[in-house]
Each structure stands twice: as C-alpha cells, then as structure tokens.
Backbone as numpy.savetxt, mean C-alpha at the origin, in Angstrom:
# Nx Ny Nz CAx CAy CAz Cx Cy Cz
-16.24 6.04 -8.27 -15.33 5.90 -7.14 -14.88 4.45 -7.07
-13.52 4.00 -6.65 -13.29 2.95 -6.35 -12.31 2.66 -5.24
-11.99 1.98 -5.25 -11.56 1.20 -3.62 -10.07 0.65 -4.04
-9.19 1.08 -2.90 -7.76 0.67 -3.22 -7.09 0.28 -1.92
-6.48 -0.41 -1.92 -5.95 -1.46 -1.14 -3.99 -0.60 -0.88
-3.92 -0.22 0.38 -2.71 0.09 0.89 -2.48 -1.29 1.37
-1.12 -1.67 1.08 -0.23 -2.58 2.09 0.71 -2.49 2.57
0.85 -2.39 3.98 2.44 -2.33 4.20 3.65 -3.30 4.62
4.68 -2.76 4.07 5.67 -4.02 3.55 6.91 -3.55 5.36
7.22 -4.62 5.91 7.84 -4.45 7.34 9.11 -5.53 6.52
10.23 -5.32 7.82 10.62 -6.72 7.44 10.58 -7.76 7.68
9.29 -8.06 8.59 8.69 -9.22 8.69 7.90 -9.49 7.62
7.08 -8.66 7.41 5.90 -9.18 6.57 5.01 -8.14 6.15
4.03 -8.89 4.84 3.31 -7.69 4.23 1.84 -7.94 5.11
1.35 -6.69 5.11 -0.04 -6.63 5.77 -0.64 -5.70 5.00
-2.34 -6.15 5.03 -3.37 -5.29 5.04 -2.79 -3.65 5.58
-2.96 -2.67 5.06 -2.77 -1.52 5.91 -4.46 -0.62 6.32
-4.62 -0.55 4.82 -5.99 0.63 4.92 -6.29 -0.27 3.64
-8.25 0.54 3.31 -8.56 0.60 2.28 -8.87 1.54 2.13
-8.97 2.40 0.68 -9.25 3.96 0.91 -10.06 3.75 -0.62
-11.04 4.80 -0.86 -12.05 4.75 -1.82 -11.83 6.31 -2.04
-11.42 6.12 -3.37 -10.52 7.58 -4.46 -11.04 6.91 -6.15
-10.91 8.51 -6.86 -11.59 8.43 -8.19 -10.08 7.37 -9.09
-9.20 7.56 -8.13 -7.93 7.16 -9.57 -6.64 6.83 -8.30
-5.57 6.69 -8.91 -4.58 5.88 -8.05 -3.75 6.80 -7.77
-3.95 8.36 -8.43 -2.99 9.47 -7.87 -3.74 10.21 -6.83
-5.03 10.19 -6.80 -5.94 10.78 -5.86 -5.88 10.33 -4.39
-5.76 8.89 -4.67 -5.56 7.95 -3.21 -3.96 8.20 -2.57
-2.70 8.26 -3.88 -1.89 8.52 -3.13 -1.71 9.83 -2.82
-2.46 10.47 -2.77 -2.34 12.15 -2.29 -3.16 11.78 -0.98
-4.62 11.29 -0.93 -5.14 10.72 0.35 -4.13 9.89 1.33
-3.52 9.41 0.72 -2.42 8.39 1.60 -1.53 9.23 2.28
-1.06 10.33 1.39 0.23 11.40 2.13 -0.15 12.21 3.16
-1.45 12.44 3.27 -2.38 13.58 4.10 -2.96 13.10 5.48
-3.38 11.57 4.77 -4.32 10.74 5.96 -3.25 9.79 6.86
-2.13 9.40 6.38 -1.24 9.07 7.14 0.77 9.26 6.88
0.53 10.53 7.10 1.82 11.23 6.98 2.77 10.64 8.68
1.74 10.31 9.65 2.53 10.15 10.56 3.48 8.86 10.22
2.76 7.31 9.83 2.89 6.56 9.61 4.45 6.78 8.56
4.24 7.30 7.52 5.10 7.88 6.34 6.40 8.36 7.04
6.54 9.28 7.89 7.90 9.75 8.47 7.72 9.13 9.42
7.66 8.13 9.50 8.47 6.83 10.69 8.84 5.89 10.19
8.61 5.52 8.89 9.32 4.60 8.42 10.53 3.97 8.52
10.95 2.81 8.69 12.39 2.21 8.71 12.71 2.15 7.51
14.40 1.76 7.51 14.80 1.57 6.02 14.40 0.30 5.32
13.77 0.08 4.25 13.52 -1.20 3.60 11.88 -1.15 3.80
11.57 -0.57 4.43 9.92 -0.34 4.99 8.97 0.18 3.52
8.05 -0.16 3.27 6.81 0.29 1.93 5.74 0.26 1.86
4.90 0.79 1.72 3.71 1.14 1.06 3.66 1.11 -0.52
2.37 -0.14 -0.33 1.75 -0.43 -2.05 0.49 0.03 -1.59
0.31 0.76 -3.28 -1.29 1.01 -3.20 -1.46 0.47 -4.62
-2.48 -0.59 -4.59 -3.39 -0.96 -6.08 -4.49 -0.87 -5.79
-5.02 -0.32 -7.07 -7.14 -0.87 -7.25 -7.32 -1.63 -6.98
-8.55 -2.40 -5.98 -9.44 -3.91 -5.72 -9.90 -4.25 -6.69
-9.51 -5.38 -7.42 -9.80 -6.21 -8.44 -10.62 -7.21 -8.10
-9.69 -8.09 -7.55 -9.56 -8.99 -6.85 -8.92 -9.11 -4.99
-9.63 -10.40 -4.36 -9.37 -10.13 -2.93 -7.49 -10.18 -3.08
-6.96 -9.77 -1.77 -5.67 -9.29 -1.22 -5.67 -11.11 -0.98
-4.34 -11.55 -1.26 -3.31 -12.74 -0.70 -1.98 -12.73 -0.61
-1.31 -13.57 -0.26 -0.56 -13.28 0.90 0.25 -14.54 0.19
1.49 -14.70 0.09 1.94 -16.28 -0.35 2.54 -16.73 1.21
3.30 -18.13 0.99 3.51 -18.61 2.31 4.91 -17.65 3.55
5.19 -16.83 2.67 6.20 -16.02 3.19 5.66 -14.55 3.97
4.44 -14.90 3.66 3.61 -13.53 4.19 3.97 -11.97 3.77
4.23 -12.45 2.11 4.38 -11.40 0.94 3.31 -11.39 -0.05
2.73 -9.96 -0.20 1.71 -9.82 -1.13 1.67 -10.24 -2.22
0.80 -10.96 -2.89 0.70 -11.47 -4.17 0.30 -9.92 -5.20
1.11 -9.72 -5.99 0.81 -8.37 -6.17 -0.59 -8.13 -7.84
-1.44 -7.48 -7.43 -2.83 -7.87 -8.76 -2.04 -7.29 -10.32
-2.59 -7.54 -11.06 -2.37 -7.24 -12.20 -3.02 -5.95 -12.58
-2.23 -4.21 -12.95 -2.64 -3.00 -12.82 -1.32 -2.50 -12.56
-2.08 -1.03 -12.33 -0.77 0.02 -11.95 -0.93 0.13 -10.52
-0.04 0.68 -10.00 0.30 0.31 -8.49 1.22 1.58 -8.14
1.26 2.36 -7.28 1.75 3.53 -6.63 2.58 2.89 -4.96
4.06 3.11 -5.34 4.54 2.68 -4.00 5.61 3.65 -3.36
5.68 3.81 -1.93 6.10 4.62 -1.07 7.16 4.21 -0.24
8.59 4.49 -0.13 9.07 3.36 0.43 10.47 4.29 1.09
10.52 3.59 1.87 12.49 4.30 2.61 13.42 3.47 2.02
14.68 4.27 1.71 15.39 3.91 1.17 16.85 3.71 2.16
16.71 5.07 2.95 17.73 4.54 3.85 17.57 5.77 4.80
C-alpha cells in the first residue's frame, strides 16, 4: 500500500487537499471520484486536482504553486 498526495489547484493557489493510501495511482483516482465527488462537481473553470505517490515531502514555490515530484501523476480538472 502506499500513500498519495491530492492537491488542489484554485486560482489563488495550490493546497494540500487529502492524503489517501491506495495499491497504485488508478486505484486512488477511483477513491478520489467516490470519496469526493461532491468536491469534483463544484468545481470552477481553471480549478484541478493532482494526485502523485509520496516520495518526497509536498512544497509549494513562492507563488503558492506545487512543486510537482518526479513520477506519474493523475489530474482532474474543469475546463470550462
């Protein structure tokens, strides 16, 4: 099992969202669609969800945008 890091992207800024602990990165985003579907259809336009594996800790650069880890990454996002 391992541990994956949701963030969500506003247009202010990226934040911590969840951490969720799934066998693989399609498992979590199926956990992600189920465990917060409300969150998901409220989205604004430009609004996202990243999900990567914990490698390494979550940072933030001075713009308060995710430094994004090195891996595959599953993202969720409105388009309009």
């Amino acid at each position: 099992m391992s541990r994956y890091y949701v963030v969500r992207r506003t247009k202010e800024k990226d934040e911590e969202f969840a951490v969720i602990d799934a066998l693989s990165l399609d498992e979590v985003n199926a956990i992600f669609k189920v465990r917060y579907k409300d969150f998901k259809e409220t989205m604004q336009k430009g609004e996202a969800f990243f999900i990567f594996q914990v490698n390494e800790p979550l940072t933030f650069d001075e713009n308060h945008q995710v430094v994004f880890p090195k891996g595959r990454m599953a993202m969720i996002h409105k388009l309009s």
